[in-house]
C-alpha positions, 0 to 999 in steps of 0.5 A: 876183692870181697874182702876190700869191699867188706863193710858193716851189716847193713852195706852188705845187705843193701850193695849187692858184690856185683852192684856197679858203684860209681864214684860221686862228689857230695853231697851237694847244699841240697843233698845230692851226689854228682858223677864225673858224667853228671849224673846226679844221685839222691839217697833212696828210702829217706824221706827228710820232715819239712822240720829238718830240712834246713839241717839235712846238710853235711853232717860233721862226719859226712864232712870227715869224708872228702870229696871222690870218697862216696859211691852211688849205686843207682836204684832205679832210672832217672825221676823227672827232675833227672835225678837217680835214686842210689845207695850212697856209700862212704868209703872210710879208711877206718872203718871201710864201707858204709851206707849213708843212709844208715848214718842219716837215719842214726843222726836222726836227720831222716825217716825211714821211708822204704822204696827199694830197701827189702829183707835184711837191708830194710831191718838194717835201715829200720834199726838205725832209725829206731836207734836215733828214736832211742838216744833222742836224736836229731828230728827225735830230740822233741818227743811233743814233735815225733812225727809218730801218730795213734791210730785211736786218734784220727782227728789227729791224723787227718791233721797230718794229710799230705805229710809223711808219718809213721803211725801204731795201732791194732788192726781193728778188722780186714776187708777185700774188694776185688781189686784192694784189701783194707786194714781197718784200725776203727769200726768206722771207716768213713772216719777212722784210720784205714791202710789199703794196698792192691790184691795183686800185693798181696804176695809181696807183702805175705812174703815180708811179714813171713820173716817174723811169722805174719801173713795178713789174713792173721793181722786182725787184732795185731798191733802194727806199724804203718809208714807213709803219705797221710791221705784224707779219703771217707778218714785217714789213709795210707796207701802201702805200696811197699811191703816195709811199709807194714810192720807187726810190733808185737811178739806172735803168740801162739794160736796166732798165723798158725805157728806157735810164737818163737 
């Protein structure tokens, strides 16, 4: 049994052996994979640029697969448009089980936005992503229309509220109300960048950075990667709500969260 279920890196980290997979047609004009039941299933932890939309349809190799050859592995309960964030898995005779999250993401027809993804499963879904960066991909074809932003910058970002973006800068400094800890990427935070996330996050988020060295007492002076919703409040913000929201992007060197680097 594990063996016929046996599939690439990043389907084995993100479908667990005893996920309930349920088989579902797709995907539709609008993206979505539907249940004999009806049920109707979305693929979790993508989020598509308004610039892409019209070509998030089936993609040559999504239409390589016929229809009762994907399965859903719900991820949550019904939105309220009833609709059930999954992993999407194509089943493949050549080369069995794969994520199509992960072929979206190397396409270049997607970001990567985390909501459930976590550990191996996020560093997989991240990797496809950097990959279609890479070899100019889809939505990364245009360099001048890279949704990726400076953090030095933010006149550009407060352009950007509302819109999914992926932004890179240095933690200038951190602060901490008793209920929110801010990542301050400027000196003056009714203009400059700023992520936040919650106290009681802290752990969660302590624990992601962790698998390569990092808390986030440590990050002042780091260069990092942020992803998520631009708001304007006192300057551009991201509110991190998910761990794989935040990365470091710089090798650790030593003296750094107490460790020597790797």
């Amino acid at each position: 049994m594990a063996q016929e279920r046996a599939g690439p890196p990043a389907f084995e980290a993100c479908v667990p052996e005893e996920a309930r997979e349920v088989p579902v047609s797709g995907p539709t004009s609008e993206g979505l994979f539907v249940a004999a039941s009806g049920e109707r299933f979305f693929a979790s932890d993508l989020h598509v640029p308004e610039a892409a939309a019209p070509d998030r349809g089936p993609s040559e190799d999504d239409l390589s697969v016929s229809t009762g050859q994907w399965e859903a592995v719900a991820q949550g309960s019904e939105n309220r448009w009833g609709l059930i964030p999954a992993w999407i898995v194509i089943i493949d005779g050549t080369t069995g089980r794969r994520l199509y999250q992960v072929e979206q993401l190397r396409q270049g027809k997607a970001l990567f936005a985390p909501v459930h993804a976590a550990g191996a499963c996020a560093d997989s879904l991240r990797q496809a992503e950097r990959q279609a960066r890479h070899d100019r991909s889809g939505l990364w074809r245009d360099r001048k229309a890279w949704p990726v932003y400076s953090a030095a910058a933010p006149e550009r970002l407060s352009a950007q509220a509302g819109r999914y973006s992926i932004i890179e800068g240095r933690i200038v400094s951190l602060g901490k109300t008793e209920h929110t800890r801010y990542l301050n990427f400027g000196r003056y935070w009714k203009t400059d960048f700023t992520g936040s996330l919650k106290i009681q996050d802290e752990e969660v988020f302590n624990a992601a950075l962790g698998r390569a060295g990092w808390e986030l007492d440590a990050l002042t002076g780091v260069t990092v990667e942020l992803r998520g919703v631009v708001q304007e409040r006192d300057g551009p913000l991201i509110t991190l709500r998910h761990p794989e929201q935040l990365v470091v992007t710089e090798h650790k060197r030593a003296g750094r969260a107490g460790q020597d680097s790797d």
